[in-house]
N, C-alpha and C positions, 0 to 999 in steps of 0.2 A: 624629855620635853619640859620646859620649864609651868610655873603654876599659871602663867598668863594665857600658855599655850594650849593648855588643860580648860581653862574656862570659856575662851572665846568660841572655839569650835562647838560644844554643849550648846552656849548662849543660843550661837546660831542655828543651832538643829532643834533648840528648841525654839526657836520663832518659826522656824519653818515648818514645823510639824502645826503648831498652831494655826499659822496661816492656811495648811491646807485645810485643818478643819475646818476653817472658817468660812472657805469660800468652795467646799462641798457638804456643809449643809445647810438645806434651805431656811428655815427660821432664822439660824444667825446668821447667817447673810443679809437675808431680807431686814429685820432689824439693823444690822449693821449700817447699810446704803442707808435705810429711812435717818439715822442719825449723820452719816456722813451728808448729806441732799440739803437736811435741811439748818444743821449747825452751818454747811458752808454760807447758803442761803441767807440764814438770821444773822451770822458776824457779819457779813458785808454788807448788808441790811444798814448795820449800827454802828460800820465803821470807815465803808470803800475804801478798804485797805486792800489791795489787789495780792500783793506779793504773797502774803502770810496764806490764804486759798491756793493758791499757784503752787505752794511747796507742798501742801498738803496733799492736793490732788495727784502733782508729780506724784509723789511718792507712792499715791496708790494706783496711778497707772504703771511704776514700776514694780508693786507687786503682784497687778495681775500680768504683766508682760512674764515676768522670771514664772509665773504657773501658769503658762498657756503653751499651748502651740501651734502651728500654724496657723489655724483660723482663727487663734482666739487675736496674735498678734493681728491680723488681719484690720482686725474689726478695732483694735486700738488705734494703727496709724490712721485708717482709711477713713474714720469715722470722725477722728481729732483734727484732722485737714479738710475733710469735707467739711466736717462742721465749722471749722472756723473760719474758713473763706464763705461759706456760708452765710456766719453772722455779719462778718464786716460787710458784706455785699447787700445783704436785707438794712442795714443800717443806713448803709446812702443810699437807698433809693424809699428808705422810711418804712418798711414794711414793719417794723420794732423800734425801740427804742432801747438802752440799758440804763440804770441808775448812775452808770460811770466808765470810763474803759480810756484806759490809756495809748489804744493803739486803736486807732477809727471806729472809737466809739465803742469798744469790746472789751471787756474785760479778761485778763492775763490767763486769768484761772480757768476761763472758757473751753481753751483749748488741751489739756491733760482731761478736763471734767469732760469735756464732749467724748472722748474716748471713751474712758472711764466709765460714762452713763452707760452709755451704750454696751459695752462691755459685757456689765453686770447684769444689764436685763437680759441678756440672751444664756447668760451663765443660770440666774436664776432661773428660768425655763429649762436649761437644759438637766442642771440636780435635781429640780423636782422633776421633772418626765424619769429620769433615771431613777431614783430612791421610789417614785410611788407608781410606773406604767403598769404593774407586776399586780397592783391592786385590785380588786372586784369594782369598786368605787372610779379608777380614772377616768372612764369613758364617761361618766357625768361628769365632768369638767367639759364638756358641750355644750351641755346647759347653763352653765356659767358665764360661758364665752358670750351666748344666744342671749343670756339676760343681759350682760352687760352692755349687751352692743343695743340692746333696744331700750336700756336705759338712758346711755350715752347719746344715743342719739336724738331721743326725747330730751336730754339736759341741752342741749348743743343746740337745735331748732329750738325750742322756749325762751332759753338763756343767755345763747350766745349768738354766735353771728354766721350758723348753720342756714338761717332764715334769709340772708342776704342776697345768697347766691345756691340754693341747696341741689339745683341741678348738675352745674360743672364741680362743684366738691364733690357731692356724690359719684360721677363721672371718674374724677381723678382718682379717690381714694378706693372702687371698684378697678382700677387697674390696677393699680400695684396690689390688689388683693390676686388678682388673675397671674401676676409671678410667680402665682404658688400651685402648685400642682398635684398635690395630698395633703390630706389631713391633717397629718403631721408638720407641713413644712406651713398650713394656714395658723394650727395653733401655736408654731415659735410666732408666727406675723403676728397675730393677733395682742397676744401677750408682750412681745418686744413694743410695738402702738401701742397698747395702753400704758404699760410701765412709762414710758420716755414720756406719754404726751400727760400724765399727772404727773411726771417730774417740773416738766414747763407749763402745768397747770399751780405747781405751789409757788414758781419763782413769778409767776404772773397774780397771782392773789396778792404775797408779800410784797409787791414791786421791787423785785428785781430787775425785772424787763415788763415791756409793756407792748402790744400788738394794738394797733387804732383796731382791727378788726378778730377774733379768735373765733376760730373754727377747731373744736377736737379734730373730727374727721380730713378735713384740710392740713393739719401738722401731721396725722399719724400716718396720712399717704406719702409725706414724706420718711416721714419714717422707716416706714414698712418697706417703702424704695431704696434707702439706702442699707439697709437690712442685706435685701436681694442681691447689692452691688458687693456687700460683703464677702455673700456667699460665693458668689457666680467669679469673684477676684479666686477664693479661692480652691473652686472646681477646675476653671481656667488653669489654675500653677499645678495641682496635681493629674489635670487632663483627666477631668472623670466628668466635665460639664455634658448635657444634653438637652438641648433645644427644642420648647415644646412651639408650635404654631402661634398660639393663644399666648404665652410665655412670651414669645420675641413683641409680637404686635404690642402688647402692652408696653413692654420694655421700647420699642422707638418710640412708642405715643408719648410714654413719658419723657423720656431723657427728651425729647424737643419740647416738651410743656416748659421742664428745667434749666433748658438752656436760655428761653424764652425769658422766663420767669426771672432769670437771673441777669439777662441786660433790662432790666426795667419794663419790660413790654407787655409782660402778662402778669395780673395778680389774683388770683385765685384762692 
């Protein structure tokens, strides 16, 4: 084997050993995304330069794609197509705004990073339940849940635009909590909502994008819905799904709020 052949293979096994620790353990990961979120964030900020975010994200959507498997791929296509038909459709009918976007109003890099986001918050939940369930301590991550949520929702009524309409937000974001059916499958919800909706809380602070109205609990019901749609895609492909009563009702109430919502007819 010649010396080039000798190095390249190395090179490669040692990026890849790196990456896996990178993205099974929690601290560096978490740190990792807060730098990845918000340097994309602040360049484009200072430059609306579309392309140069677009290759970056590509490429960490292709490296959580090469260390996933099915369901991780899942939630990368399902999440980067929903979401960016998504945004160009919230765009014409105004429900947001972007700083820039070369394709109706969206920018390039939207679509790898809406994967991507999404991704990483269900990854980050999933290493730490696995590295720390074993704990004395996990089960008080309850009460964390329990505070945050009656924090959030004190910032959100005060603050933002929870006060506007607080009955059908509440309404909406109480179903797609009711897609979940243990504990277990509330606290990936919970944590995937909060994670995405202070990712779309930093790009709305820095104006990146802009909402005339913000509601946490309003984004994170979407959220948490297409979370569901992730999973339930890929129960459906290995035929292990089961259908709870309360589970389905939610699931039509919603998906017709969404379809609604998305020819311009309802805004919530």
């Amino acid at each position: 084997m010649s010396q080039s052949g000798r190095i390249f293979p190395s090179t490669g096994s040692f990026i890849e050993d790196k990456s896996r620790i990178l993205l099974n353990n929690f601290l560096y990961f978490f740190f990792f995304m807060l730098v990845v979120i918000f340097g994309t964030l602040i360049f484009y900020i200072q430059t609306q330069i579309e392309i140069v975010p677009f290759i970056v994200l590509s490429l960490l959507w292709i490296l959580f794609w090469k260390n996933s498997e099915l369901k991780g791929r899942i939630f990368l296509v399902t999440a980067s197509v929903f979401g960016y038909v998504h945004e160009l459709i919230g765009v014409h009918f105004e429900y947001f705004t972007y700083l820039g976007g070369i394709i109706g109003g969206v920018p390039l890099w939207i679509l790898p990073g809406y994967g991507a986001i999404f991704w990483s918050s269900h990854n980050l939940w999933k290493i730490f339940e696995e590295n720390y369930s074993t704990k004395d301590w996990f089960e008080k991550v309850n009460y964390f849940f329990a505070a945050s949520f009656v924090l959030l929702l004190a910032a959100d009524y005060a603050l933002f635009d929870l006060s506007l309409n607080p009955l059908a937000i509440m309404i909406k974001f109480l179903l797609a909590i009711m897609l979940f059916k243990t504990i277990t499958g509330l606290r990936l919800a919970w944590f995937v909502g909060f994670f995405t909706v202070l990712t779309e809380f930093s790009g709305e602070t820095l104006g990146t994008w802009a909402h005339p109205d913000f509601s946490f609990f309003s984004l994170m019901a979407g959220y948490i819905f297409l979370l569901w749609i992730c999973l339930t895609i890929n129960d459906l492909i290995k035929k292990e799904k089961t259908w709870g009563r309360v589970e389905a009702v939610a699931a039509i109430l919603l998906t017709i709020y969404y379809i609604f919502s998305m020819t311009g007819m309802i805004v919530v």
